[in-house]
C-alpha positions in Angstrom: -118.5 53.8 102.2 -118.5 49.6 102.0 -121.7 49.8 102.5 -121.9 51.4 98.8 -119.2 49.8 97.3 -121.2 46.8 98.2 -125.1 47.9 97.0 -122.8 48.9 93.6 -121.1 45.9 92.9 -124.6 43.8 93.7 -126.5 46.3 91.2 -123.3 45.3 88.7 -123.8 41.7 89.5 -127.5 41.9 88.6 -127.0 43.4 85.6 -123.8 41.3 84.3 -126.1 38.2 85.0 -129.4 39.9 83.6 -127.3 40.4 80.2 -125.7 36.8 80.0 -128.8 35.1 81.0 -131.1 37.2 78.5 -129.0 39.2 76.0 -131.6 39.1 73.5 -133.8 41.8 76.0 -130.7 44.4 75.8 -130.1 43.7 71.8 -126.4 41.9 72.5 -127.5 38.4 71.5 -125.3 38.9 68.1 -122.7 41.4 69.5 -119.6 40.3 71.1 -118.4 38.9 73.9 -122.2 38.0 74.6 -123.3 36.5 71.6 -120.6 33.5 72.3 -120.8 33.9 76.2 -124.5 32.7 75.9 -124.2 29.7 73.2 -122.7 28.3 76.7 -125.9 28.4 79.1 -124.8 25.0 80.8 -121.2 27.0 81.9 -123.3 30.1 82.7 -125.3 27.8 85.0 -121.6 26.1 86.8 -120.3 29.5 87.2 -123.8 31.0 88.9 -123.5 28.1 90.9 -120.4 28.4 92.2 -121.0 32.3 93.1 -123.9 31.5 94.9 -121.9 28.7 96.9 -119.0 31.4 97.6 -121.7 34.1 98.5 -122.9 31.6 101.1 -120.2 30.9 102.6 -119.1 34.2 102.9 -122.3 35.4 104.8 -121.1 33.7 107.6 -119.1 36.1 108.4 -121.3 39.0 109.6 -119.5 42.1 108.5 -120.3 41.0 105.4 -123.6 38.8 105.6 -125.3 41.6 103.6 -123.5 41.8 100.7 -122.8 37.8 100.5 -126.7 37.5 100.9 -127.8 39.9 98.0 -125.2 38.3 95.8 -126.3 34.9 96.5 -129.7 36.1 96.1 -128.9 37.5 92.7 -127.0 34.3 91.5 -129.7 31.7 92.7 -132.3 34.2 90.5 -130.2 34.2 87.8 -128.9 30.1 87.4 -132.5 29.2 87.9 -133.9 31.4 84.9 -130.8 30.0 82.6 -132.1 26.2 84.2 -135.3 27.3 83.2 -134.4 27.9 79.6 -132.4 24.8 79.4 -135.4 22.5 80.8 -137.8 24.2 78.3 -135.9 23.9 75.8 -134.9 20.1 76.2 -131.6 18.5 77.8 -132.3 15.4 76.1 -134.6 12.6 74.7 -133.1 9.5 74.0 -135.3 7.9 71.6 -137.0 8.2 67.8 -140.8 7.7 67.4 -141.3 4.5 65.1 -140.8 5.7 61.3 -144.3 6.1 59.4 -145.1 5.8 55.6 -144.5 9.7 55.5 -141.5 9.8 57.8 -138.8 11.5 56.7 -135.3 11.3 58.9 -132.7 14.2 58.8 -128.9 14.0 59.7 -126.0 16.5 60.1 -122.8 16.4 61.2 -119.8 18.5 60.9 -117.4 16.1 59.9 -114.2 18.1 60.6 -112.8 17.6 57.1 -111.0 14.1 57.2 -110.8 13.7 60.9 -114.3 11.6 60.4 -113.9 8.3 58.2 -116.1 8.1 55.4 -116.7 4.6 56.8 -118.0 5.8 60.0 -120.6 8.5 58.8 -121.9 5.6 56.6 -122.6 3.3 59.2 -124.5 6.0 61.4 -126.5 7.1 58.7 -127.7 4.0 57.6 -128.5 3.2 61.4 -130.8 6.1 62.2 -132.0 5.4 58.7 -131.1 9.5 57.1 -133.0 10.0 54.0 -131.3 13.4 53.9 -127.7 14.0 55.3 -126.0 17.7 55.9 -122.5 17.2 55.7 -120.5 20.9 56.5 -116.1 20.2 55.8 -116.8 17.5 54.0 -115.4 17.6 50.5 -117.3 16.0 47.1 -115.3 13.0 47.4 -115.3 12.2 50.5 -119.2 12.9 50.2 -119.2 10.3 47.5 -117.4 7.5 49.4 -119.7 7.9 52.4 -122.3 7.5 49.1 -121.2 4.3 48.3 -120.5 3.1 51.6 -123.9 3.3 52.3 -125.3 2.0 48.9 -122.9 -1.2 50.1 -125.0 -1.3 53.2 -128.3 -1.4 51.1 -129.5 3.0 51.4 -127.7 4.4 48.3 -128.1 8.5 48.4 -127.2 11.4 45.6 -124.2 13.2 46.3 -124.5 17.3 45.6 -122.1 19.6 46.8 -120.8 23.2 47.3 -117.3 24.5 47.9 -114.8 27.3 47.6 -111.9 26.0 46.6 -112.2 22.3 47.3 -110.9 21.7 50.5 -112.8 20.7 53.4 -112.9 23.1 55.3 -114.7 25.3 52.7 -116.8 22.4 51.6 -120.6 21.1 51.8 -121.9 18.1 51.1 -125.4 17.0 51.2 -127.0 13.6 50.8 -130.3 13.2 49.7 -132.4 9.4 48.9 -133.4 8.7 45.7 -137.2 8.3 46.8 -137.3 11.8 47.4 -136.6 12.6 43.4 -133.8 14.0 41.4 -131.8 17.0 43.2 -129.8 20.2 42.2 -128.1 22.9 43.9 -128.6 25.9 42.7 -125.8 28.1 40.4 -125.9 31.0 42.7 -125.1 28.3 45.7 -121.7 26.6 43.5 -120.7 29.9 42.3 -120.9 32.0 45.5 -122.8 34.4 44.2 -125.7 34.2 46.8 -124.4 32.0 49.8 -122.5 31.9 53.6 -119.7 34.8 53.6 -116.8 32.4 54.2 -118.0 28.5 54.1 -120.2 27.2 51.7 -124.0 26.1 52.0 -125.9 24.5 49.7 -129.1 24.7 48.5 -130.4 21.8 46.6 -133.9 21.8 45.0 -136.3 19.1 43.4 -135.3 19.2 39.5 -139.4 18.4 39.3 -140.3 21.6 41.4 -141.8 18.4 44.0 -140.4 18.2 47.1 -138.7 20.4 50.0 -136.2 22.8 49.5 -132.7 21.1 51.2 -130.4 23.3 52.7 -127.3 22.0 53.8 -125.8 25.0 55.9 -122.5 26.2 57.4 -122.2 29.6 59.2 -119.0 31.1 59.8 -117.8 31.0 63.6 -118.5 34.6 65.7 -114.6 34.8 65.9 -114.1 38.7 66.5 -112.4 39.4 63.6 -115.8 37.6 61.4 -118.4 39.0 63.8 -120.0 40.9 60.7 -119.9 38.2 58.4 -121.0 35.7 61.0 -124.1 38.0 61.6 -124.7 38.5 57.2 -124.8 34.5 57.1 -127.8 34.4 60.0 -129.5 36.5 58.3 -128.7 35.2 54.1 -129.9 32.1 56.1 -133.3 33.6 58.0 -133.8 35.0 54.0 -133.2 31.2 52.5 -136.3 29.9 54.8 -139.2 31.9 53.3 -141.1 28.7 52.0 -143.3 26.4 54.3 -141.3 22.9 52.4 -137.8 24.1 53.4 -135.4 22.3 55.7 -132.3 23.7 56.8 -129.4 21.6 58.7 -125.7 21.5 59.8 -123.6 23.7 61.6 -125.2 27.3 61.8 -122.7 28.2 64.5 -125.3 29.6 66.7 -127.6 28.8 69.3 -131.3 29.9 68.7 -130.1 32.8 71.6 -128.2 34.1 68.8 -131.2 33.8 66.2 -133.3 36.1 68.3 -135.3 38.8 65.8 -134.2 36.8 62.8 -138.0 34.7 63.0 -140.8 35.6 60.8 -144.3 34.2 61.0 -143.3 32.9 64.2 -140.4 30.8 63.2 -137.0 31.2 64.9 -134.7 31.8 61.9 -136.9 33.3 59.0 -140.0 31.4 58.9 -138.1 27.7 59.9 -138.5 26.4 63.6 -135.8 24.8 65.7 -136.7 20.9 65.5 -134.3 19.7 68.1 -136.2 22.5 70.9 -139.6 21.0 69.8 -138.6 17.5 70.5 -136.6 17.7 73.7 -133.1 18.6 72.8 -132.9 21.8 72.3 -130.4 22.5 75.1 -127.8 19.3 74.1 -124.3 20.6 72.9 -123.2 19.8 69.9 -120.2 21.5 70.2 -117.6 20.3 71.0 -117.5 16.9 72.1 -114.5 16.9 74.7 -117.1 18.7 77.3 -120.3 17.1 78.6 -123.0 17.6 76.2 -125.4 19.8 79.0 -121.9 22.2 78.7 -121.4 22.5 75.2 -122.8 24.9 72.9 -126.2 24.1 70.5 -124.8 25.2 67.5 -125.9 22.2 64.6 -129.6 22.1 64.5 -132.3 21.0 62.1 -134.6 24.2 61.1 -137.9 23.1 59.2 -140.8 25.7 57.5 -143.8 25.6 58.6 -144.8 22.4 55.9 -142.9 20.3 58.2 -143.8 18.9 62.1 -141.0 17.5 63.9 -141.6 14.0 66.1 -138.3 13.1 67.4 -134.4 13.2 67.7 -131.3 12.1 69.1 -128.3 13.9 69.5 -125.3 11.1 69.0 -123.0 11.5 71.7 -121.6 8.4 71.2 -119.9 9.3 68.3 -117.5 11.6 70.4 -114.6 9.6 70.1 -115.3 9.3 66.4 -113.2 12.3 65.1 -115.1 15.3 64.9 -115.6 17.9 67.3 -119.3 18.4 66.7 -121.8 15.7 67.3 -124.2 13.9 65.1 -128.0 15.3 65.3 -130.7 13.3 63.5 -134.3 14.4 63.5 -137.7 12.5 62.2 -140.6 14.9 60.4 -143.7 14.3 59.2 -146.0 16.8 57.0 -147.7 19.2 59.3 -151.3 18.1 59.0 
């Protein structure tokens, strides 16, 4: 009789790890409580870890050496594959490539409404030099000042912007250089009419037609009471990148896990491609800043079309003590080809 209590609960184990470390093979990568469980691979990892040192302490005991084995086994199988998919996916570089003539540098940052000083966003995207900056919860005017804070520091930017109803929260800003040519987001972006279910993105285009499509993006969180309207804005989103000149970034409150069937033309999200996994930070948390960064949860990212290669970036966690509970990511691109 514990002799099959103890085969079942190993063949539960198995499965309970197969389906947190892989949701995307059983279809649960968007469906709660997996679709948040695995955002967190670096907890997945601690927890497997701690099973397997439990499991072998318990085989010392003989009666149940056995059972303590096989679940051991199970949870050394199971932390490596999620290590695996960490490592390949980047726990993080440290350092941009040199800019080039055709460089183009791309910053986002949930600001958490005012919690971030305009004064401080300034100042770090001037450093990493941002010709384009995502801004999610950050109102017009607060967009603005972080405008002209940077044109004091010599790298004056266009403000655009999308909200709701004007407060943060339900507010996106982007900033864009004036060498990349006059901007506008699109009506159906400041009406509402075609955008995120609950928080604004915007989607700015060159008034010229010449130049990428910008899209400043913020998803709403896969809280169980928005799990629906979290998975419409993946896919409104997977539908915005259908161009090769598009580039997508801010807080998409999802790891590319949770992006799983969305690709097209072998991108991850539509046809765009995850630029922090191509360039060695693709497993960094962004969110949120009070845990280490190999704990937290992937969820701002930089998504370029196919017109687009990605060299470098940085996620900023030296900016955790800044305000905001998401952290900085900047990425360099050049044109593919």
């Amino acid at each position: 009789m514990w002799r099959l209590i103890g085969i079942l609960t190993t063949v539960l184990f198995a499965i309970a790890a197969a389906v947190v470390t892989w949701p995307q093979f059983f279809r649960l990568e968007r469906t709660s409580p997996l679709a948040q469980a695995v955002t967190l691979r670096g907890v997945i990892v601690v927890v497997l870890a701690a099973v397997l040192v439990v499991a072998l302490l318990l085989a010392l005991a003989r009666a149940i050496r056995g059972f303590a084995a096989s679940i051991a086994l199970v949870a050394l199988i199971a932390g490596a594959a999620n290590v695996a998919v960490m490592m390949t996916r980047g726990t993080g570089a440290e350092t941009l490539p040199e800019r080039t003539a055709s460089s183009l540098r791309v910053l986002t940052w949930n600001t958490a409404g005012e919690a971030t000083s305009p004064d401080e966003v300034a100042r770090t995207a001037v450093a990493v030099g941002a010709d384009i900056v995502a801004l999610p919860e950050t109102t017009e005017a607060n967009g603005t000042a972080v405008a002209v804070a940077m044109r004091e520091l010599g790298q004056p930017m266009w403000v655009h912007n999308a909200n709701y109803d004007g407060w943060d929260a339900r507010s996106t800003t982007i900033l864009i250089a004036p060498k990349l040519g006059d901007y506008s987001v699109i009506r159906s972006s400041k009406d509402g009419s075609s955008n995120t279910s609950t928080v604004p993105s915007a989607v700015a285009m060159p008034v010229d037609g010449d130049g990428p499509t910008v899209v400043a993006v913020h998803a709403v969180a896969p809280r169980t009471a928005y799990m629906e309207r979290w998975r419409e804005d993946l896919q409104w989103l997977a539908d915005q990148c259908a161009a090769d000149e598009v580039i997508m970034a801010g807080d998409f409150n999802a790891t590319i896990d949770n992006m799983a069937g969305l690709g097209t033309e072998g991108g991850t999200l539509g046809q765009c491609s995850d630029a922090a996994s191509a360039t060695g930070n693709g497993a960094v948390g962004t969110w949120p800043t009070d845990v280490p960064a190999l704990l937290g949860a992937p969820i701002d990212h930089v998504m370029i079309g196919h017109g687009w290669e990605a060299t470098g970036s940085l996620v900023l966690g030296s900016k955790d003590r800044t305000g905001s509970d998401h952290r900085p990511l900047v990425v360099q691109l050049e044109p593919a080809g």
